[in-house]
C-alpha positions, 0 to 999 in steps of 0.5 A: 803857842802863847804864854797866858796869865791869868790874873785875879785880885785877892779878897780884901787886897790892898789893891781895894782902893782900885775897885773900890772893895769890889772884891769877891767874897766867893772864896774863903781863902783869899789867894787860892784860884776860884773854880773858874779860873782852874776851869780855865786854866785846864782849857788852856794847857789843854790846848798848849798854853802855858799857864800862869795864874797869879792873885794880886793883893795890891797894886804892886803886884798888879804892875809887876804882871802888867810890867811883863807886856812892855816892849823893847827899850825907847830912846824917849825912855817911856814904858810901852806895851808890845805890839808884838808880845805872845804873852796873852792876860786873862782878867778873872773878876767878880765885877767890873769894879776888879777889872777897872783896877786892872786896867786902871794900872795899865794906864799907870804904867803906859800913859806918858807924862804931858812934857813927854809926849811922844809924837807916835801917840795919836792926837786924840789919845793921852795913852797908847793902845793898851795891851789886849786882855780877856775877862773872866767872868766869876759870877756866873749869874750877872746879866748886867757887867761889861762882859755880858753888854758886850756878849763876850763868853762867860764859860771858863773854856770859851774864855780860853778859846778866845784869848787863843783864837778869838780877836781883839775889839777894841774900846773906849776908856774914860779917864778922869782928873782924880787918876782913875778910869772908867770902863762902863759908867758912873752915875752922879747922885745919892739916895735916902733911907727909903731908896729914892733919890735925893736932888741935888745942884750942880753944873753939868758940861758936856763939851760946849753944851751946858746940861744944867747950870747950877740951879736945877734940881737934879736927880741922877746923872748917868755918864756912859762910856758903855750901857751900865747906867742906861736905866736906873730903876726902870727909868731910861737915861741914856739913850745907847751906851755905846764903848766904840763910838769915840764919845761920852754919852751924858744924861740928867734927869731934873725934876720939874713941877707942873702945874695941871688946869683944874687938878693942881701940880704933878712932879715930871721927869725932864732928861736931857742929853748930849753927847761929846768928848769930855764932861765935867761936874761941879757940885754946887752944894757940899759932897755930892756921892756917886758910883764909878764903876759900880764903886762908891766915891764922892765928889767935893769938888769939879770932876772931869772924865775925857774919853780916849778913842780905842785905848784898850781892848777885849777878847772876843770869842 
């Protein structure tokens, strides 16, 4: 029988800087287990487990669970995750911005420096298969996290069936050059007061395939890992979304006028797409904001997000 932590973060933890201050405000005691996490808790020793739950108020505390997965001693000296562990993760998070934390510590922990690469690491990976986890969903009401894209259980009891019984599909991850990671999306862009987004310039790269020079402008761009920024106020940019297929799904949408015969100019939405394995942005005109994850940041300079083929894995009922 397995041994099973479930892992949550604390309201306002330290860790905040991970998920972006993502955090739950459905507790009023930082530390203390949520309803669903106690749901779950019982289903699992219910079935044999043995249960641990832990709240993590910052990344220290994250990387001592994750610590816990790492295999035996390499002769290379490199911290690697246990093909082999009976130690399960349940990741109970109110939003994918949690979640992103987790995994993003995960890659802290087992991504090799470049000089040290090992030979068994696949040549299109920077990181080895990350050990396999279960979200536990704590808003209940979502339609639109990564739980729910991927039809994976949001019932406290279902969850603890799946990271005993269930099997572990595994998913694309996108990393980026500000060392972080991306499990679903980001979307590039800002809007003003009344809601409505505000044109801006930049050079968006997708492989060899150049989406906008620097001179269009720009109203949105959606970058896909899964299907969170697929449409954005009802306005369909990315075509799929798709976290297993290998590849970074890119879409901008630019602003064009045309000109009507006998009726004056009438403002079009151009989308433009590409597909591949890399994407970079380089904004053109100052600090350019955007979500990852449904984390706020901003860009002042190039960002580029690679995708590592099937580098971490779900539970699947």
């Amino acid at each position: 029988m397995y041994d099973v932590i479930i892992l949550s973060l604390a309201e306002g933890s330290s860790c905040g800087s991970s998920c972006g201050g993502a955090c739950s405000t459905l507790e009023r005691d930082p530390c203390a287990p949520r309803v669903p996490v106690l749901r779950c808790a019982e289903a699992l020793t219910k079935a044999g487990a043995r249960v641990e739950t832990i709240t993590a108020q910052s990344d220290a505390e994250i990387d001592e669970v994750i610590a816990r997965f790492d295999g035996p001693p390499r002769p290379d000296g490199l911290s690697w995750p246990d093909a082999d562990s009976k130690l399960r993760l349940i990741v109970a998070s109110a939003s994918d911005g949690q979640l992103r934390a987790v995994v993003r510590r995960l890659v802290r922990r087992y991504a090799p420096p470049p000089s040290k690469r090992p030979a068994d690491l696949a040549e299109d990976r920077t990181v080895p298969d990350l050990p396999a986890l279960a979200i536990l969903p704590l808003d209940p009401s979502s339609t639109d996290d990564l739980a729910a894209q991927l039809g994976l259980p949001r019932d406290p009891s279902a969850v603890a069936s799946a990271v005993l019984n269930g099997s572990a599909r595994r998913l694309d991850l996108l990393r980026n050059d500000g060392g972080s990671v991306t499990v679903d999306g980001a979307l590039v862009g800002g809007a003003g007061a009344d809601g409505r987004a505000l044109p801006w310039r930049g050079r968006v790269e997708v492989d060899s395939t150049v989406l906008s020079d620097g001179n269009d402008p720009i109203m949105a761009c959606a970058i896909g890992n899964g299907g969170a920024y697929a449409s954005v106020d009802g306005f369909r940019l990315l075509a799929e979304g798709n976290p297993t297929d290998g590849e970074v799904e890119v879409a901008v949408a630019v602003s064009r006028v045309v000109k009507q015969r006998f009726r004056g100019t009438k403002v079009q939405m151009e989308v433009r797409r590409a597909r591949g394995r890399a994407v970079s942005v380089l904004p053109r005109d100052g600090e350019l904001p955007f979500l990852d994850d449904g984390v706020a940041g901003s860009l002042n300079r190039k960002r580029s997000w690679w995708t590592e083929p099937g580098a971490w894995a779900v539970y699947a009922g």
